[in-house]
C-alpha positions as CSV (number, residue, x, y, z in Angstrom):
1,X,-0.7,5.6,-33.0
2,X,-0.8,8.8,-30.8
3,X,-4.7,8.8,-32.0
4,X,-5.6,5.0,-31.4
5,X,-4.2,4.6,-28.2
6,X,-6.2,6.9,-26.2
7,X,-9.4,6.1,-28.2
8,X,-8.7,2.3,-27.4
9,X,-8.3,3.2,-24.4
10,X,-11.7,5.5,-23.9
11,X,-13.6,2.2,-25.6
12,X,-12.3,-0.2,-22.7
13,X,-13.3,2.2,-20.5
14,X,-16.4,2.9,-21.6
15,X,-17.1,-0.6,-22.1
16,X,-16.6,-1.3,-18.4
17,X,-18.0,1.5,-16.9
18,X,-21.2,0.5,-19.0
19,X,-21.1,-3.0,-18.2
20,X,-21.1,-2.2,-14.1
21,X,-23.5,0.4,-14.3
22,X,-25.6,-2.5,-15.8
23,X,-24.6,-4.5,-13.3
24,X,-25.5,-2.0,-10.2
25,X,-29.2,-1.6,-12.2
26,X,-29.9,-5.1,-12.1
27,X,-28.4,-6.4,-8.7
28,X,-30.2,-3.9,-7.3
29,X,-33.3,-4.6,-8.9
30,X,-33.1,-8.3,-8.0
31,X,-32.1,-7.1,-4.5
32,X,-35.4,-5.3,-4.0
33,X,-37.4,-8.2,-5.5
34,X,-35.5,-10.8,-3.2
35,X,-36.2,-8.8,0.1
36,X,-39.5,-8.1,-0.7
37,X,-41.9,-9.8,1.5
38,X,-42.6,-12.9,2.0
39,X,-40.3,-13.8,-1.5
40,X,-37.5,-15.4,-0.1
41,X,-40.1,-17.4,2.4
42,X,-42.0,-18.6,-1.2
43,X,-38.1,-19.4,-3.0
44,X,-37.3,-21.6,-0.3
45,X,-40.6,-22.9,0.0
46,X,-41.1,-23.9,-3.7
47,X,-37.4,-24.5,-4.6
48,X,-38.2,-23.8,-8.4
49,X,-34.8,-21.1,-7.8
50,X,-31.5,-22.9,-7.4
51,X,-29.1,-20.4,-5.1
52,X,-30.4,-17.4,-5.7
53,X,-27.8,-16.3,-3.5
54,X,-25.1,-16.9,-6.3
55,X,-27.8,-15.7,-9.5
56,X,-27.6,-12.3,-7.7
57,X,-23.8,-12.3,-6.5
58,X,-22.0,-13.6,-9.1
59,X,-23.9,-14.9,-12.4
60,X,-25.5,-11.5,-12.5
61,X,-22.3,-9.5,-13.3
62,X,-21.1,-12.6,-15.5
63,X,-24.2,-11.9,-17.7
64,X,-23.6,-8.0,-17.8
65,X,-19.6,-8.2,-18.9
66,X,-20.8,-10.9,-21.6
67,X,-24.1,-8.7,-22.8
68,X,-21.2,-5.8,-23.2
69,X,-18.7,-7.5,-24.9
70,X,-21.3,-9.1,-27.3
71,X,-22.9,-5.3,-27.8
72,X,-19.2,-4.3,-28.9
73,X,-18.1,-6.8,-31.2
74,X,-21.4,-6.5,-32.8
75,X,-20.7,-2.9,-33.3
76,X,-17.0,-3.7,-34.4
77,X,-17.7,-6.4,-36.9
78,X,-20.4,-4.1,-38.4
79,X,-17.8,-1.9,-39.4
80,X,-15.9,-4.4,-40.8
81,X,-18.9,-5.8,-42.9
82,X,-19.1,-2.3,-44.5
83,X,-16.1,-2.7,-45.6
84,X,-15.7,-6.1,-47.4
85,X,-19.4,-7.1,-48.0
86,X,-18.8,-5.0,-51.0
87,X,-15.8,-6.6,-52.0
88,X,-17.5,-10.3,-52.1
89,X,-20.6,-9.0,-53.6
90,X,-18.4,-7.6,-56.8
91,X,-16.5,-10.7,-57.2
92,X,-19.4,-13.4,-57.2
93,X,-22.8,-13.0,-56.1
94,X,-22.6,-16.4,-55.7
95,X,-20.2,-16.1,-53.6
96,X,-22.0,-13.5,-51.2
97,X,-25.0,-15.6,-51.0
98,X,-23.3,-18.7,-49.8
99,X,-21.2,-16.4,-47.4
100,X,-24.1,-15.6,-45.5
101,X,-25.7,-19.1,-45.7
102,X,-22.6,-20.6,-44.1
103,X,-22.4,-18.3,-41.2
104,X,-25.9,-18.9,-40.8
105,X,-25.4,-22.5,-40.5
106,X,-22.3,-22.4,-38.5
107,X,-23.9,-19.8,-36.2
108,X,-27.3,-22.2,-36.2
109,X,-25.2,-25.5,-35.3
110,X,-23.3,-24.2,-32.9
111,X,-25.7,-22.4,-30.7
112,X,-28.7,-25.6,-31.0
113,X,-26.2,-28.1,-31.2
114,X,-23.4,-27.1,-28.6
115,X,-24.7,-24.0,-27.2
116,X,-27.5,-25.2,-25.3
117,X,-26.4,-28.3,-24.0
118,X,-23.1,-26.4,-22.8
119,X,-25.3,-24.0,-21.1
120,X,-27.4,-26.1,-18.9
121,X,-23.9,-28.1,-18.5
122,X,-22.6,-25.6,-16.5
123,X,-25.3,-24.1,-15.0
124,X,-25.7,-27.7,-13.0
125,X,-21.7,-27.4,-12.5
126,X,-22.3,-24.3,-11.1
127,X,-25.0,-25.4,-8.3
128,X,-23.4,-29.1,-7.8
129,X,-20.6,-27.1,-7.1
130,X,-22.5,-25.2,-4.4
131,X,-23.9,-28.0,-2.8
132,X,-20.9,-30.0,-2.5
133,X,-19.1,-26.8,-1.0
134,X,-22.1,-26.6,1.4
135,X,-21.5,-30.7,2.1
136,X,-18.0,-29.9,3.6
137,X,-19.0,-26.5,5.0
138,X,-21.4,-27.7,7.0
139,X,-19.4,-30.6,8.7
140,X,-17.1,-27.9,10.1
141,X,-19.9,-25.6,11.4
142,X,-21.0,-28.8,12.9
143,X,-17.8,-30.2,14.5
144,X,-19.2,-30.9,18.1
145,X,-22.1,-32.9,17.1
146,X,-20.2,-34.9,14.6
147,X,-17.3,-35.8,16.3
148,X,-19.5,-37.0,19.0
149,X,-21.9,-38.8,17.3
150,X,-18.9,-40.5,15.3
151,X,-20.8,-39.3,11.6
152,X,-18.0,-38.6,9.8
153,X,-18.4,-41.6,7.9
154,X,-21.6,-40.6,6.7
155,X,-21.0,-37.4,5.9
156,X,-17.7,-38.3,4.4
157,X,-20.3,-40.7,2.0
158,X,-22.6,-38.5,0.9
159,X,-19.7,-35.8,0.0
160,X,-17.8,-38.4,-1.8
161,X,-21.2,-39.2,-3.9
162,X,-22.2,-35.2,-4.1
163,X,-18.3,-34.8,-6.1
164,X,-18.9,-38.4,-8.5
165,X,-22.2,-36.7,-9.4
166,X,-20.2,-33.0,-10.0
167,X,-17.0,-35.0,-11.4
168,X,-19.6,-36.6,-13.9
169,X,-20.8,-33.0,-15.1
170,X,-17.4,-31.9,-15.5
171,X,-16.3,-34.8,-17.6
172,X,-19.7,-34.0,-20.1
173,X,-18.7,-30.7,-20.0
174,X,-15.1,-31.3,-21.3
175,X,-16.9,-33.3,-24.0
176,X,-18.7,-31.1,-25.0
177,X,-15.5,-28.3,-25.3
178,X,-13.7,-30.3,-27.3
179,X,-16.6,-31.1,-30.1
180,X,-17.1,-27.6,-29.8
181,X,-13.2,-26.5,-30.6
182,X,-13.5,-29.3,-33.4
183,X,-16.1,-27.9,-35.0
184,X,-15.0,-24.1,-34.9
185,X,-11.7,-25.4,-36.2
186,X,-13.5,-27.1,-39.3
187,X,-16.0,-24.7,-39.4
188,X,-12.8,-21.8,-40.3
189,X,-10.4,-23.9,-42.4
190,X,-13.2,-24.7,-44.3
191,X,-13.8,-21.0,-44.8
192,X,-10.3,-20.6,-46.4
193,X,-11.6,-23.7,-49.3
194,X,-14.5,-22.2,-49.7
195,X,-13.8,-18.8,-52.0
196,X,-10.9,-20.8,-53.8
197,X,-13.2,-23.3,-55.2
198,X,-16.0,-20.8,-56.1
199,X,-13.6,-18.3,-58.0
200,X,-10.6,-20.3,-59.0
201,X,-12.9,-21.5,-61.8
202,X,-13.6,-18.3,-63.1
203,X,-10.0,-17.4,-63.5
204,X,-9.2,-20.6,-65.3
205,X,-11.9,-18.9,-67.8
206,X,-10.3,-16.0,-67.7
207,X,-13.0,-13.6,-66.2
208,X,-11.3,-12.8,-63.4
209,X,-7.7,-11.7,-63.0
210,X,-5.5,-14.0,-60.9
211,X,-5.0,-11.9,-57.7
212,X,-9.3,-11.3,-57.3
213,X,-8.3,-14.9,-55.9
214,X,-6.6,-13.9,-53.0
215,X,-8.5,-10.8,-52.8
216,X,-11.7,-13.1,-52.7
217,X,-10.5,-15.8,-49.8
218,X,-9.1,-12.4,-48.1
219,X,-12.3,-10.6,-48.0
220,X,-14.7,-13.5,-47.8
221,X,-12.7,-14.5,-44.4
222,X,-12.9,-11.3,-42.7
223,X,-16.6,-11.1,-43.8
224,X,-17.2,-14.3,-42.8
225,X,-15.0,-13.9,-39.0
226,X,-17.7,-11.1,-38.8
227,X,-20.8,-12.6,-39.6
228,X,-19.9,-15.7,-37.2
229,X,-19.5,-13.7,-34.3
230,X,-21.4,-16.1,-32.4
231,X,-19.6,-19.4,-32.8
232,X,-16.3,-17.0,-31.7
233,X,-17.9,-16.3,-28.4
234,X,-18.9,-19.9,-27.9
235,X,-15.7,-20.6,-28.9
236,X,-13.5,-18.9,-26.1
């Protein structure tokens, strides 16, 4: 304990002091490309760029702290797969190959089948969101005019029909969640089935003892929980 703590500590750290110096690196590289002439003339001008403002601002250090995390769990769940790889390869090689064709499938299905779609999801969530905040915003920088010209009714309208459109996004989006936590729920129960009814067989023949069961669904989850570490991070 007196040894884990502070190097626990030292790897949160580190991991956050490395995920803001990546940060700092590329906001200020997309700083010097946005203020470069003539580019944010050519942004407005072509529109192909949805609020650049909020790419550099906020979904900039969202992609840093995620590219971190991903980098250390990767590294983590290595060191687990030294470990218990091993173990799964001894008991059935069988067993070791359809090991790493399930995570491959479950890591497949759920970045083409969920991943994507949730992506783009809220990436329009995200600049809906924007536009309808700009929608209200802009009525109160524009109080005078308004209240004399009696538009509130308008602008009330095309609000209300900015948030159905943004409330319609949201609702796919929850959707989607949910056949995501479904499938991640399926996708590790099933995990727990699988070694049973690979090497239960074998100890009814007596070639294997009775505990390499329990040994086997031990080991073949943890492998498995770090092979997948993909559908975990879609996951939460």
């Amino acid at each position: 304990l007196v040894l884990m703590m502070p190097a626990r500590s030292l790897a949160e750290f580190a991991a956050g002091g490395l995920s803001q110096i990546w940060r700092d690196t590329l906001t200020l590289s997309l700083l010097n490309e946005y203020f470069h002439p003539k580019v944010v003339y050519w942004l407005r001008r072509g529109g192909n760029v949805v609020d650049p403002d909020m790419r550099i601002a906020v979904e900039a250090g969202h992609f840093t702290e995620m590219l971190v995390l991903l980098v250390r769990d990767t590294l983590e769940n290595s060191l687990k797969l030294m470990g218990f790889l091993g173990v799964v390869y001894s008991i059935s090689h069988v067993l070791f190959l359809v090991m790493a064709a399930y995570a491959f499938l479950g890591a497949f299905a759920t970045v083409t089948l969920f991943g994507g779609p949730l992506v783009q999801l809220d990436r329009n969530i995200r600049s809906q969101e924007a536009t309808f905040r700009k929608s209200i915003s802009r009525c109160l920088e524009r109080a005078e005019p308004l209240c004399l010209c009696a538009g509130e009714a308008s602008e009330g309208m095309e609000a209300r029909g900015r948030y159905e459109r943004l409330r319609r996004q949201q609702w796919a989006r929850v959707w989607g969640r949910t056949s995501l936590g479904t499938f991640c729920e399926c996708f590790s129960w099933a995990a727990y089935l699988l070694p049973v009814a690979m090497v239960a067989p074998l100890w009814l023949q007596d070639k294997v003892p009775f505990g390499t069961v329990a040994q086997a669904v031990m080991a073949f989850h943890i492998s498995l929980d770090a092979l997948t570490v993909v559908v975990r991070k879609f996951r939460s």
